[in-house]
Structure formats: C-alpha cells, structure tokens
FIZAKOL-957974 format. One line per 4 residues: number of its first residue (from 1); their letters; for each residue x negated, y negated, z negated of N, C-alpha, C. Coordinates in steps of 0.2 Angstrom, whole numbers, m for minus. Layout:
NUM = A = X Y Z X Y Z X Y Z  ... $
This chain:
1 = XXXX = m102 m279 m310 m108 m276 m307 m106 m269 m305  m104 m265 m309 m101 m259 m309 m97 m258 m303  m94 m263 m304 m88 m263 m297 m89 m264 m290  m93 m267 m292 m99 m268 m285 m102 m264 m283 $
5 = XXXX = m106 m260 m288 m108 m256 m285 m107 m247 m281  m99 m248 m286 m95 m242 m284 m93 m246 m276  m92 m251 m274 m88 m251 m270 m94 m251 m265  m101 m253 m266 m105 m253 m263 m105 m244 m260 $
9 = XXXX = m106 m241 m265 m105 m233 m263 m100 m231 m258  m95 m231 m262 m89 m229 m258 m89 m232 m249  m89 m238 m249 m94 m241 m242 m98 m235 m238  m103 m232 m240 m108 m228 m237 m104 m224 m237 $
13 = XXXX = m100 m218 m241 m97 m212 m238 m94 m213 m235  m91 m220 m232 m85 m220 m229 m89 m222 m221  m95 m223 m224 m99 m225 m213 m102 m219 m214  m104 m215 m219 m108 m207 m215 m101 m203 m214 $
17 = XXXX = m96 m205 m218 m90 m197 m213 m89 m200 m208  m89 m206 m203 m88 m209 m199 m93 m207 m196  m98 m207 m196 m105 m207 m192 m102 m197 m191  m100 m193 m195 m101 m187 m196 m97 m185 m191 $
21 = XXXX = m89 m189 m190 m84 m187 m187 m86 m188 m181  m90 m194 m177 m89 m197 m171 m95 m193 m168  m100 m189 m172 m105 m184 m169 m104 m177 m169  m98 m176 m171 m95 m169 m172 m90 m169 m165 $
25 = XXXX = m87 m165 m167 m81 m162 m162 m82 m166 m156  m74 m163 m153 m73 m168 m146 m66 m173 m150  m64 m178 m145 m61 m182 m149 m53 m178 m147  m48 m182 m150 m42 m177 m149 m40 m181 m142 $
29 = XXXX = m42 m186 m138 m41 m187 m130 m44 m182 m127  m51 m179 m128 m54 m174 m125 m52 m168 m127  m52 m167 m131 m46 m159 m133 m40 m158 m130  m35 m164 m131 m31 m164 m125 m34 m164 m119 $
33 = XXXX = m38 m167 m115 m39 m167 m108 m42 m159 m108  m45 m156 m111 m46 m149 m111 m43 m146 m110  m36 m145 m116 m32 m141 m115 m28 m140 m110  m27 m146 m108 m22 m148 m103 m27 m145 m95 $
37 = XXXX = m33 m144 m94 m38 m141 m89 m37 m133 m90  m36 m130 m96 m36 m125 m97 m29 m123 m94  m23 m127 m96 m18 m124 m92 m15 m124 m89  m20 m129 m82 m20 m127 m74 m23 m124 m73 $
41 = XXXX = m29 m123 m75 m32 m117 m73 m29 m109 m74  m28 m109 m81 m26 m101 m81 m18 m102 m78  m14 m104 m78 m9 m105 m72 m10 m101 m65  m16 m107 m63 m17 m102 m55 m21 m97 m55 $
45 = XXXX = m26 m94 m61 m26 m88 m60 m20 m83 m63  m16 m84 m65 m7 m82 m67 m5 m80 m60  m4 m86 m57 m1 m88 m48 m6 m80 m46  m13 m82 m43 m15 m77 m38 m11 m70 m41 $
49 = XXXX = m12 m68 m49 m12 m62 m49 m5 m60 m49  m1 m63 m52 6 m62 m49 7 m60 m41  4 m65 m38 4 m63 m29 m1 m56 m28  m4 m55 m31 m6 m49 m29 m3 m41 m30 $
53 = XXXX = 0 m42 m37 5 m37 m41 10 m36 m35  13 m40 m33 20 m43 m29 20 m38 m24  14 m38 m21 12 m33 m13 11 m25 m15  15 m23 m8 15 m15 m10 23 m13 m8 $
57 = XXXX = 24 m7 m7 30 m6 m7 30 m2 m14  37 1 m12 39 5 m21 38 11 m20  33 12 m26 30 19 m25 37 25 m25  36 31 m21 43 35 m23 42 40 m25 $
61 = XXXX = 34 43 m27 31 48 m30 29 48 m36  28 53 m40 21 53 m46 13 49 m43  13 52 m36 6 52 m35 5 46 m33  11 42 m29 10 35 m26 10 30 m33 $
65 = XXXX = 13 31 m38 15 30 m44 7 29 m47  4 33 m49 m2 34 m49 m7 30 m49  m7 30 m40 m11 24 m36 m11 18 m37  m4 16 m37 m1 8 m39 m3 7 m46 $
69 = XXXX = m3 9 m51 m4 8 m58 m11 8 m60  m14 11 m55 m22 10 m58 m24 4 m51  m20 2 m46 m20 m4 m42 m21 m9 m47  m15 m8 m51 m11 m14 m56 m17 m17 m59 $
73 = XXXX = m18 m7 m65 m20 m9 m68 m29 m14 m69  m31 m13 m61 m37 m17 m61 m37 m23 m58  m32 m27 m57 m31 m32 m55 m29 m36 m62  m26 m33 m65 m23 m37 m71 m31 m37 m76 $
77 = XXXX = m33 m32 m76 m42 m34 m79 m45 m39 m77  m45 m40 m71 m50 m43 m68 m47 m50 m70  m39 m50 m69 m36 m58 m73 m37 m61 m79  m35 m53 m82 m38 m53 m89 m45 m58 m90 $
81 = XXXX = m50 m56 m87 m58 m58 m91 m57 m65 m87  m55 m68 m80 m54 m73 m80 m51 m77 m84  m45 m75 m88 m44 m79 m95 m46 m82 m100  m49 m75 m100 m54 m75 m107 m60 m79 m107 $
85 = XXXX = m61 m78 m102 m68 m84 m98 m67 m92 m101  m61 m95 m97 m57 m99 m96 m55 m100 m106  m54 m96 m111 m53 m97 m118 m59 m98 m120  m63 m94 m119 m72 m96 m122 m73 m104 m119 $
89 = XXXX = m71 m105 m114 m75 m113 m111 m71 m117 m116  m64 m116 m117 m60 m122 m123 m66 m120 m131  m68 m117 m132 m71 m117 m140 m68 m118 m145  m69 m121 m148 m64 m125 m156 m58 m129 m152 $
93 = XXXX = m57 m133 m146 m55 m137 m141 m47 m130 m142  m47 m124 m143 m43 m122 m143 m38 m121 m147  m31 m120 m146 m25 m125 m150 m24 m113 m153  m20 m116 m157 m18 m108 m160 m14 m104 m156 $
97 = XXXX = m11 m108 m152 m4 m103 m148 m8 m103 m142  m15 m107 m138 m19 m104 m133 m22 m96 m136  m25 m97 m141 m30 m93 m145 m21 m85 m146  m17 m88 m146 m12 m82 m146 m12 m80 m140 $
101 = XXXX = m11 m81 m136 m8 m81 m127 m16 m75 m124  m21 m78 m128 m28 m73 m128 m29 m67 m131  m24 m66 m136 m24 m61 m138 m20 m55 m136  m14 m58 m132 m9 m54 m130 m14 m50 m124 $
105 = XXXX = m17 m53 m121 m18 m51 m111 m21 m45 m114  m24 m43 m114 m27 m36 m115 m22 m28 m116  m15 m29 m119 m11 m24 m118 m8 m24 m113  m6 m29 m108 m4 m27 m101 m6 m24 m97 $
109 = XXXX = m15 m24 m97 m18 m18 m92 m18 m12 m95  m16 m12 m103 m19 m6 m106 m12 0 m105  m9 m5 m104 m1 m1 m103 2 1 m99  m3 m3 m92 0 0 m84 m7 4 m84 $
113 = XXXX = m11 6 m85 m16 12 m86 m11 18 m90  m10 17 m93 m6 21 m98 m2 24 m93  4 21 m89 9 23 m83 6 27 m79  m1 25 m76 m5 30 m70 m5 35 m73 $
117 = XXXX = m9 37 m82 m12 42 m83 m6 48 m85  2 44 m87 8 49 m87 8 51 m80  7 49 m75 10 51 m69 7 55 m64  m1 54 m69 m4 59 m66 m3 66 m68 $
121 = XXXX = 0 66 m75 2 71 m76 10 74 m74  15 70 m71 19 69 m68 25 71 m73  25 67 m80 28 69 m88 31 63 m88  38 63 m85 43 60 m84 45 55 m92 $
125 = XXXX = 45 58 m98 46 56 m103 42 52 m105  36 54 m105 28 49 m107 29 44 m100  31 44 m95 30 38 m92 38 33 m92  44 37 m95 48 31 m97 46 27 m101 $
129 = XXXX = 41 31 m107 42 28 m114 36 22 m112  29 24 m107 25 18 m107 28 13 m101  33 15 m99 35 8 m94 41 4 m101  43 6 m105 46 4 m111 39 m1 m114 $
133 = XXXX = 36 1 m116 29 m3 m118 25 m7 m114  24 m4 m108 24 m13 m102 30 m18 m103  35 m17 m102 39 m22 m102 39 m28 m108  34 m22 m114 39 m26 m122 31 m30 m121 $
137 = XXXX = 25 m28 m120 17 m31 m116 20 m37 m113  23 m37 m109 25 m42 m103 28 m47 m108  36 m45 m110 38 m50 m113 34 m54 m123  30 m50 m124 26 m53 m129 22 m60 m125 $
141 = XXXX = 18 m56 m119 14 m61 m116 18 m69 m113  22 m66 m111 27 m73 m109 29 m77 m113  32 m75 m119 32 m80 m124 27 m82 m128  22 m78 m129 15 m83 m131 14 m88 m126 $
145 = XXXX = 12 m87 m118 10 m91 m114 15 m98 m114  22 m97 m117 27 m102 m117 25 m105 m122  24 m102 m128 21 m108 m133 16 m111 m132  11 m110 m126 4 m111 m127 3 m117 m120 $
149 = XXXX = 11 m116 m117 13 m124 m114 11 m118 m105  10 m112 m106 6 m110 m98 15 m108 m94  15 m110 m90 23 m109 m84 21 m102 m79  15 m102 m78 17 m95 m73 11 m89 m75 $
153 = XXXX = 11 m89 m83 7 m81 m86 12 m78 m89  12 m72 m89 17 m67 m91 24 m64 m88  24 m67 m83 30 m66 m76 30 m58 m75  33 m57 m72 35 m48 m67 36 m42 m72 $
157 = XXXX = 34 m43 m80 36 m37 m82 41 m33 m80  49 m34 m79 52 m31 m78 51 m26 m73  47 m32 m67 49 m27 m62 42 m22 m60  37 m24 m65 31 m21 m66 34 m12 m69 $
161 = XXXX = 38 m13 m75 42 m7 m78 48 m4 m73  50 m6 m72 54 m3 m64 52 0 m62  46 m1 m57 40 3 m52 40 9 m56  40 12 m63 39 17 m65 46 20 m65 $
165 = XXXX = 51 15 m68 56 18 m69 60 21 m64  59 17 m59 62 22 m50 59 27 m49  51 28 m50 49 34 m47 54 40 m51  54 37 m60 55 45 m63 62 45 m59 $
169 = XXXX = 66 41 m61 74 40 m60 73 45 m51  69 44 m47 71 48 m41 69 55 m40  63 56 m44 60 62 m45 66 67 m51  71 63 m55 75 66 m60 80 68 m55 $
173 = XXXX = 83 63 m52 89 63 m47 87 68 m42  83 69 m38 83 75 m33 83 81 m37  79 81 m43 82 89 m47 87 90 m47  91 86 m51 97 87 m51 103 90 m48 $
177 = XXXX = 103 85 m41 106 85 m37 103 91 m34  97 92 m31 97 98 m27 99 108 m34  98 105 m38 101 111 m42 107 112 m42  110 106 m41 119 106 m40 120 110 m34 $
181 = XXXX = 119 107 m28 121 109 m24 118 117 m25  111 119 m25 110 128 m27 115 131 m29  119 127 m37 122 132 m41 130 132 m35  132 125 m31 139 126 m30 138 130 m24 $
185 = XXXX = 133 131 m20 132 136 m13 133 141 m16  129 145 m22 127 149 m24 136 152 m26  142 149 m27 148 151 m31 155 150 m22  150 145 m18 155 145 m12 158 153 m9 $
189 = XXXX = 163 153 m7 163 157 m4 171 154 0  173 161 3 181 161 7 186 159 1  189 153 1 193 150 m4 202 152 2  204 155 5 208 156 8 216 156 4 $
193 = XXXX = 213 159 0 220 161 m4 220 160 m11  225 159 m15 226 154 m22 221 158 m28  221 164 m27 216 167 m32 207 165 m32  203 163 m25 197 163 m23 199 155 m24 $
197 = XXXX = 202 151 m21 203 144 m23 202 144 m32  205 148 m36 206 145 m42 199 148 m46  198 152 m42 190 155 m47 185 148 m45  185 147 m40 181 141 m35 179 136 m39 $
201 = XXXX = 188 133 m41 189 128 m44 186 128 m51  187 132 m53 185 134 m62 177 133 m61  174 138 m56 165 138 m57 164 130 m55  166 129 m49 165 120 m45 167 116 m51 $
205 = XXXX = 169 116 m56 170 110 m61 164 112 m67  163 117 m68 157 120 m73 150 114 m71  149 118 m63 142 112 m62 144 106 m60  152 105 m58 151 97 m58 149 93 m65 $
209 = XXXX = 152 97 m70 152 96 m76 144 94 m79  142 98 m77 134 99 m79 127 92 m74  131 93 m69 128 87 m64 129 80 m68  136 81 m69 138 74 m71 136 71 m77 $
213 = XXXX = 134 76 m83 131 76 m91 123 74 m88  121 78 m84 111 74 m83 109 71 m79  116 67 m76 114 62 m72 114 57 m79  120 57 m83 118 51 m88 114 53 m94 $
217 = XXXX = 109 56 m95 102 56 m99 99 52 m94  98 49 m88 94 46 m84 95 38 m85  87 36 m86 88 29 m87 85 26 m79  91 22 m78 90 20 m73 87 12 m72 $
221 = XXXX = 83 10 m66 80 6 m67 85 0 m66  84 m8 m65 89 m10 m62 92 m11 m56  90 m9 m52 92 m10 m45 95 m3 m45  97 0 m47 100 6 m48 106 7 m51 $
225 = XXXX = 108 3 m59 109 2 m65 118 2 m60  121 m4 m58 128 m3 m55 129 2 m50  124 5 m46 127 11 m44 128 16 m47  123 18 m51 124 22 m56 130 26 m63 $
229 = XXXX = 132 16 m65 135 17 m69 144 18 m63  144 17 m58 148 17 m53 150 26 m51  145 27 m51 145 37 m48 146 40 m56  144 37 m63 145 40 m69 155 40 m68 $
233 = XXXX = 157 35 m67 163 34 m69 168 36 m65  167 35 m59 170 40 m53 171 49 m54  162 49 m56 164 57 m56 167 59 m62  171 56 m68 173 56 m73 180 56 m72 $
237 = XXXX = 182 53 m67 189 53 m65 187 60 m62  185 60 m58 186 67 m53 185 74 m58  185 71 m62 182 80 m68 187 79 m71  192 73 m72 196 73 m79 204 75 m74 $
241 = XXXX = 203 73 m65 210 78 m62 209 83 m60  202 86 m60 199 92 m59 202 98 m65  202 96 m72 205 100 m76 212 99 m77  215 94 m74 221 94 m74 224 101 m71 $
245 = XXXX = 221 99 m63 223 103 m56 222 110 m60  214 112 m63 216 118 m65 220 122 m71  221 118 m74 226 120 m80 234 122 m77  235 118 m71 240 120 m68 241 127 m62 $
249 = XXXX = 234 127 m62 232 132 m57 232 138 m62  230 137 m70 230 143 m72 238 147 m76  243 141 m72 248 145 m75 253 147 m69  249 149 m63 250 151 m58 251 148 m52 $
253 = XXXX = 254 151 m45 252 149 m40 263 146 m39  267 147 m38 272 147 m43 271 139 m45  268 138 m52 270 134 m57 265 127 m50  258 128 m49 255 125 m46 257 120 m40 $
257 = XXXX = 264 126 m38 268 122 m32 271 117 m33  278 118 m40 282 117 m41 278 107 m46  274 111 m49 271 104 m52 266 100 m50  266 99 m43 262 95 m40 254 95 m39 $
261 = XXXX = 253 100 m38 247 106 m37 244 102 m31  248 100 m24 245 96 m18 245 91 m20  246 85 m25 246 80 m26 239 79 m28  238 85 m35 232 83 m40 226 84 m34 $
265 = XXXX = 228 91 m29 223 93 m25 221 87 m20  225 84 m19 224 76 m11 219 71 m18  222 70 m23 220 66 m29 210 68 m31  210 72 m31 203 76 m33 200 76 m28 $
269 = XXXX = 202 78 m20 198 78 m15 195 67 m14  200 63 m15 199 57 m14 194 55 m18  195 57 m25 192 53 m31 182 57 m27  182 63 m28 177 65 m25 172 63 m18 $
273 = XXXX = 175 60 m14 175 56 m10 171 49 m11  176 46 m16 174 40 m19 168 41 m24  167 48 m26 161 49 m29 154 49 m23  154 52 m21 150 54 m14 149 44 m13 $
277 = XXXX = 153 42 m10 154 35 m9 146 30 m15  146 32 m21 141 30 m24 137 33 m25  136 39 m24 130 44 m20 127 41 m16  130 40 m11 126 37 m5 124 30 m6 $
281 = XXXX = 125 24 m11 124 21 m12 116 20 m16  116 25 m19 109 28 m25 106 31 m17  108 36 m15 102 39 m9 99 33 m5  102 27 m3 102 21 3 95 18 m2 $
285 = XXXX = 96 18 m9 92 13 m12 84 18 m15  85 25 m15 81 27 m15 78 31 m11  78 28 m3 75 29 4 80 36 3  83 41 2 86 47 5 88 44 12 $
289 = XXXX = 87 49 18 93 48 23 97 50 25  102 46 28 109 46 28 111 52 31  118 51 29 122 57 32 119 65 25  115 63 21 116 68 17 121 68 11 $
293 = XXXX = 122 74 11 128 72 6 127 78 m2  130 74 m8 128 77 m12 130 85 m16  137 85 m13 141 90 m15 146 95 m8  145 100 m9 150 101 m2 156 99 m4 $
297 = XXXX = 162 98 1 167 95 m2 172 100 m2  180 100 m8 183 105 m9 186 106 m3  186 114 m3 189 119 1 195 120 1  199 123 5 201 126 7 211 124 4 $
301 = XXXX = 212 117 7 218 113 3 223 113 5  225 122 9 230 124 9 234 130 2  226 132 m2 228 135 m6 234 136 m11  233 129 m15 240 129 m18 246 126 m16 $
C-alpha cells in the first residue's frame, strides 16, 4: 500500500513539472529558431553600418578628423540601440555569448567620441592613445560577436583606428619635415670650397640626425608602415656614410683626397637620393604634391 502510494505521488510531481515545463519557457526548437532570427538580423544591421563607416574619404586634418569621428560616432549609436532592440526581443531566448556580444557594443561609439573629442583639441598623443582603445573596442567586439555565431559585427576596427592614426602621423610629419628643411636653409650657404663644405657637412648631419630620431617616435599607420620603415633605414645608411665622409673631412682636405673623399661623397649624395625616393613615397600617400622634395640635396661636390 505504501508503495502504491508513493508511486502514486511520484506520478503527480512528475505530470505537474511537465505541465510546469511545457507552460513555461519557449522550447529549445524555438530558442533556437530565435537565436538563429537574432543572427540575421543583427548581421544586417552589422552589414548597413559597416557600409556606411566605409564612405568618406581619409580625413587629413585635426578638424576633418573631428567631423568624421562624431559621423562615426553617431552611426555606430544608432547600430548600437538597433542591437540592443534586437537583444531585448530574444529575452531569456538569449544564449551567454549573445548577452556577451551585448555588452561589448557600447565601447565602440564611446571610443570614436573619445578620437573627435582629442582632435578637437588637436593632442596628437591623446588621440593615438584613443585610436589604441578603438582598435582593442573593435577587436573585443569581434570575438564576442564570433562566439555568439554573428559573421559580419565587429569588422573595420583597424581601419576605424587608422583614420586617426594618419591624421596625427601627417600633422607630426609636416612638422618635422618642414623644421628640417628651416633648420638646413637656415645653415645653407656658399659650399664652394673644402672649409664651407666641411662646416655644411658637420651642421647638415646634426639636423639630418635629428630629423631622422622624430621621424621614428612616430607611429605609423598601416598604409604607411613599409614606407616608413623604408625611409627609417635608408636614412640610416646615409647618416652612418655621412660620418664617415666627415671624419675624413676632419683630418683634412689632403687626407679627404687621398682616402676616397669623392667616393664617400658620390655614395651619400646616392644613398640620400634613395632617401628622398621613400619621402616621396609617404608624401604620394599622404596627398603631398609632387615634385616636393624633403631635404635640399648636397652641395657643392667639387669640394673635396
């Protein structure tokens, strides 16, 4: 009797969590078919707003810079709260790694705001360091959105972080260069003879020296990145025959002849050459135009 009517019981809790479960939730075919709703949908809102980020040319100012990032920035909001929309319709339907992918969207826009608000100050440092934390926004979002099964949310950070990084990289580059050339006009003169050659030579490797130290503090974006390190490494040769040529220059006009003073001199004029060569290739990429050249080139190569 006892057994009976335990089994009688057990019976009943086993048809009320059944009544409980089948009036409760959605079943896991409809949870799935949910989810799976959720991730074409936030997909194509992924798709638009990537096509819309896409358009634009590449800002090459602070102020253009500016405008583009509070563009950005309020487009990527506005995908934002369609997401979020789109996470509220799933409810409990929601799997852990959607409810992740949810949490990420909000530093993206908060971080290309952040990029306008350095550049409005035109704070070259604060605006590497927040294109440094869009990219890391970007790549967080992307790997959430790849656990959570979405193929096209969290795309373009790189090239979302670029757009900042070219401006400053062009805004650092024309100081540079344009202080180079002031300081070598400013030391040119009549190189005619071995004495004005050899003061020339001494001051002209000073600022080449110094040009070629803050060009490499600059982080370059990637479309940059091989030309850059191409004009680093060139002008490295040209400074390293540069002291050559002058240590021979300083034990006379004499010793200069005798130890191949016209060699080092044809050799330094080339290598600077081939520097110039990858100058031009940074000015082509950062809209400079052509025919401008970075450095005067050396003088007067009958001297020694």
């Amino acid at each position: 009797m006892v057994s009976r009517l335990r089994t009688v019981a057990w019976g009943g809790v086993l048809a009320l969590a059944l009544v409980v479960v089948s009036c409760g939730g959605p079943s896991q075919a409809q949870t799935r078919d949910r989810r799976a709703a959720f991730v074409r949908d936030a997909d194509e809102v992924c798709d638009a707003a990537f096509a819309k980020l896409a358009g634009g040319s590449q800002p090459r100012s602070y102020e253009a810079l500016r405008d583009r990032m509070n563009r950005d920035a309020a487009a990527l909001t506005s995908s934002g709260k369609d997401l979020h929309h789109l996470r509220d319709k799933l409810g409990d339907s929601a799997s852990p790694q959607i409810s992740a992918f949810d949490d990420r969207l909000d530093a993206v826009p908060t971080a290309t705001a952040r990029i306008s608000q350095d550049a409005e100050l035109h704070d070259a440092g604060a605006t590497r360091h927040s294109a440094r934390r869009l990219r890391e926004a970007y790549d967080a979002l992307y790997r959430a959105a790849g656990k959570a099964t979405l193929r096209r949310c969290g795309r373009g950070g790189n090239r979302a972080a670029d757009l900042a990084l070219f401006t400053v990289y062009r805004d650092e580059y024309v100081t540079v260069h344009a202080d180079a050339i002031l300081r070598l006009e400013r030391r040119q003169g009549g190189v005619q003879n071995f004495d004005a050659f050899h003061r020339y030579l001494r001051s002209g490797l000073r600022v080449f020296a110094n040009y070629r130290r803050r060009l490499a503090r600059l982080a370059p974006p990637k479309v940059l990145r091989h030309s850059h390190r191409l004009l680093l490494r060139r002008s490295t040769r040209a400074l390293r025959t540069g002291h050559r040529l002058l240590a021979l220059l300083d034990r006379g006009q004499i010793a200069a002849i005798n130890g191949g003073g016209r060699a080092l001199l044809l050799a330094l004029i080339h290598q600077a050459n081939r520097s110039d060569a990858a100058e031009a290739s940074i000015r082509r990429i950062l809209g400079f135009p052509r025919g401008h050249r970075s450095s005067p080139p050396p003088q007067g190569t009958d001297a020694a």
